[in-house]
Legacy VTK file of the C-alpha trace (Angstrom):
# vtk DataFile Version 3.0
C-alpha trace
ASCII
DATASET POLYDATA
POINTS 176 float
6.418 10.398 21.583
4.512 9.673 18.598
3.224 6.342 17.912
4.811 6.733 13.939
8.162 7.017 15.731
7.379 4.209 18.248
5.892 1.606 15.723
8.897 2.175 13.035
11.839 0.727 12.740
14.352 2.886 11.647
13.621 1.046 7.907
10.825 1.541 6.022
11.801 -1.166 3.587
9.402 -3.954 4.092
8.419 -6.471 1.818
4.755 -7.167 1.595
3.778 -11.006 1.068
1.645 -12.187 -2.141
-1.710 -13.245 0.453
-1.399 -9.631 1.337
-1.480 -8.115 -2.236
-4.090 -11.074 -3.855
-7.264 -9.398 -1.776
-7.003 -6.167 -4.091
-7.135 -8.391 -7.419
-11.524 -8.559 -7.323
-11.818 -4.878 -6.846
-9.719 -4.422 -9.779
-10.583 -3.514 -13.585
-9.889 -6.043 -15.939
-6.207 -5.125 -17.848
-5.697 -1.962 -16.013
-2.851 0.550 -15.904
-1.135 0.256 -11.985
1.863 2.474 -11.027
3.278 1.065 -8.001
5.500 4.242 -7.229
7.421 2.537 -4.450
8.148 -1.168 -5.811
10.833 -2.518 -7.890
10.804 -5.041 -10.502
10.935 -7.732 -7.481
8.231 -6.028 -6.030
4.828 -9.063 -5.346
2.928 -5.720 -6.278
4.327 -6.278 -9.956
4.712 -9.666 -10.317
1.036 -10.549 -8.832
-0.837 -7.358 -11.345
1.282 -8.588 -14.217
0.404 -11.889 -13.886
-2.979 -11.442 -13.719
-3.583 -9.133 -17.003
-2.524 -5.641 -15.722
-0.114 -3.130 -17.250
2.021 -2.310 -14.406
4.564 1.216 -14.037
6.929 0.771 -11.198
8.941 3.255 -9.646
11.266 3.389 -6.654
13.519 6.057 -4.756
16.779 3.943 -5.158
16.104 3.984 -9.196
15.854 7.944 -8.963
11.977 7.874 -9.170
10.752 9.890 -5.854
7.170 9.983 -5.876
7.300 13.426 -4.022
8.752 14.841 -7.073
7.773 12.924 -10.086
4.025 13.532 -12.145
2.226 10.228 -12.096
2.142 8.252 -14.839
-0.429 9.186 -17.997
-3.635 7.336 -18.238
-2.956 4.869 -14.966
-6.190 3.917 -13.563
-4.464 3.053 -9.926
-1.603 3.722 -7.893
-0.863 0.575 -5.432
1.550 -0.271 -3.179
2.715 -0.712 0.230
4.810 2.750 0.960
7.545 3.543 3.371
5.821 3.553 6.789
7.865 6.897 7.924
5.985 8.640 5.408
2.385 7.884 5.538
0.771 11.113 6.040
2.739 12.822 2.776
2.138 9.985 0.735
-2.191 9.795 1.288
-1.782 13.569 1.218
-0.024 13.932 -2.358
-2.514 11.181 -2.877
-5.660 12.452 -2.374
-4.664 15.563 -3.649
-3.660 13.362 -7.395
-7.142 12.214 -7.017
-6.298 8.634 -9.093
-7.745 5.959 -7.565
-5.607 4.313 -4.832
-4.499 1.601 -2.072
-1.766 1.494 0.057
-0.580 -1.082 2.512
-0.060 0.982 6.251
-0.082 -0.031 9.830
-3.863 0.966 11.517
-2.408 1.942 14.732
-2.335 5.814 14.993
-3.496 5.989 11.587
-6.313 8.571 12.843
-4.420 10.037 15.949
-3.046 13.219 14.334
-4.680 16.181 13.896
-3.307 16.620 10.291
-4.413 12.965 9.268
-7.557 13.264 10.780
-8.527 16.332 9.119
-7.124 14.862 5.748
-9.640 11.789 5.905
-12.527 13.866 7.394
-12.281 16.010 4.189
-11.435 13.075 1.876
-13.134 10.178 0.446
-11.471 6.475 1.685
-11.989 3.138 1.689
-10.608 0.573 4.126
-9.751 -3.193 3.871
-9.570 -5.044 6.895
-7.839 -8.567 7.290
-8.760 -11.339 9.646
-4.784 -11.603 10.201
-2.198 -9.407 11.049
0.156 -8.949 8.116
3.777 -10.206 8.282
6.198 -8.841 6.059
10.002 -10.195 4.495
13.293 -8.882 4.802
13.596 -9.157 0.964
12.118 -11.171 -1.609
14.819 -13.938 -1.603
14.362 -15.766 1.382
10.489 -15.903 0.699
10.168 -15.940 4.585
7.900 -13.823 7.036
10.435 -12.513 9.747
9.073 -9.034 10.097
5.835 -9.506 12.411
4.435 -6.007 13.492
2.678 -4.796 16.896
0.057 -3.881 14.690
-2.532 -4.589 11.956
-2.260 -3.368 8.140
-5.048 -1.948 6.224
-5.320 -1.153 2.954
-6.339 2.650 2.714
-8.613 3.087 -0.781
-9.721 6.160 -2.730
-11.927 5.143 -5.283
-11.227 1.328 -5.331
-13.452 -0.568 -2.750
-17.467 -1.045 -3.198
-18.144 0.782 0.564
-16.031 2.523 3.002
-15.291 -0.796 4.941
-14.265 -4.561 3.978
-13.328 -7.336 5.239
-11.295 -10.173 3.645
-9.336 -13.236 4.563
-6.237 -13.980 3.610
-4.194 -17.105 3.640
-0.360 -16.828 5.399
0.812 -19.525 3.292
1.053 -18.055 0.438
3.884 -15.674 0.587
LINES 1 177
176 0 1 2 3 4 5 6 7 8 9 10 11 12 13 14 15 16 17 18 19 20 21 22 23 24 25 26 27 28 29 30 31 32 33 34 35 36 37 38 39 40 41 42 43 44 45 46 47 48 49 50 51 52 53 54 55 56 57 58 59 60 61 62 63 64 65 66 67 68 69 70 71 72 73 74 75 76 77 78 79 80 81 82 83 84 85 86 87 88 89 90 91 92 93 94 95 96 97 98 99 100 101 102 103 104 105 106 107 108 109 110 111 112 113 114 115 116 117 118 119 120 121 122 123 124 125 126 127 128 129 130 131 132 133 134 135 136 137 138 139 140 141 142 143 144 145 146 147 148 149 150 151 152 153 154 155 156 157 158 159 160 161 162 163 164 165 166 167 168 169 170 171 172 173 174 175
């Protein structure tokens, strides 16, 4: 069985925490243009890049916008955002092929382990963030509590955004 099938959930609506979005903000351009193709206005992705100087284009599946089938947005200098786990491989595929510079929030484990994603990074340049903590994700954004706690860690995969092809930061579980 594959590990994408074993790791999910049936749901690939999780919501990421604000300690797990702030590590991006330093690697960032000053009053940049972010599409988070996969957020709503609730989305931490934009409230945390609007409130710290960036124009930011959201997009989700439930408001018609399917990232599989939609041009990006003109003149964005990123696309961010934590995507539906199910889908990993299509998304950094249709990503690398946009060739905008990227990150996006997905579990580490298997993350190399298929033939088709292993070619796709060999041939590709990425970045990767490590955390010293395992991320824990919410329901939804109204009980502001961590109750989804994954088997596995979450890295952000880069194109174009980090300074080398490995980093490390902290992050702080308190502030969600």
């Amino acid at each position: 069985m594959k590990m994408d099938k074993v790791a999910g959930s049936g749901n690939d609506e999780f919501f990421t925490p604000k300690f797990a979005i702030k590590p991006l903000l330093k690697y960032l351009k000053s009053n940049s243009k972010i599409w988070c193709p996969f957020d709503t206005h609730e989305s931490n992705y934009v409230k945390i890049f609007s409130e710290n100087g960036h124009e930011v284009i959201n997009g989700h599946i439930e408001t018609g916008q399917d990232f599989f089938k939609i041009n990006p947005v003109e003149n964005i200098d990123y696309i961010i955002s934590n995507p539906p786990y199910s889908l990993k491989t299509e998304v950094l595929q249709r990503l690398f092929e946009i060739d905008i510079p990227f990150a996006m929030l997905v579990g580490v484990v298997g993350l190399f382990e298929s033939q088709r994603r292993f070619d796709m990074f060999k041939n590709n340049k990425f970045e990767i963030m490590y955390f010293n903590r395992r991320i824990s994700y919410m329901k939804d954004y109204s009980s502001n509590k961590l109750e989804l706690n994954p088997p596995f860690s979450s890295v952000y995969v880069c194109h174009n955004i980090l300074p080398q092809q490995i980093v490390f930061e902290e992050i702080n579980k308190k502030d969600i």
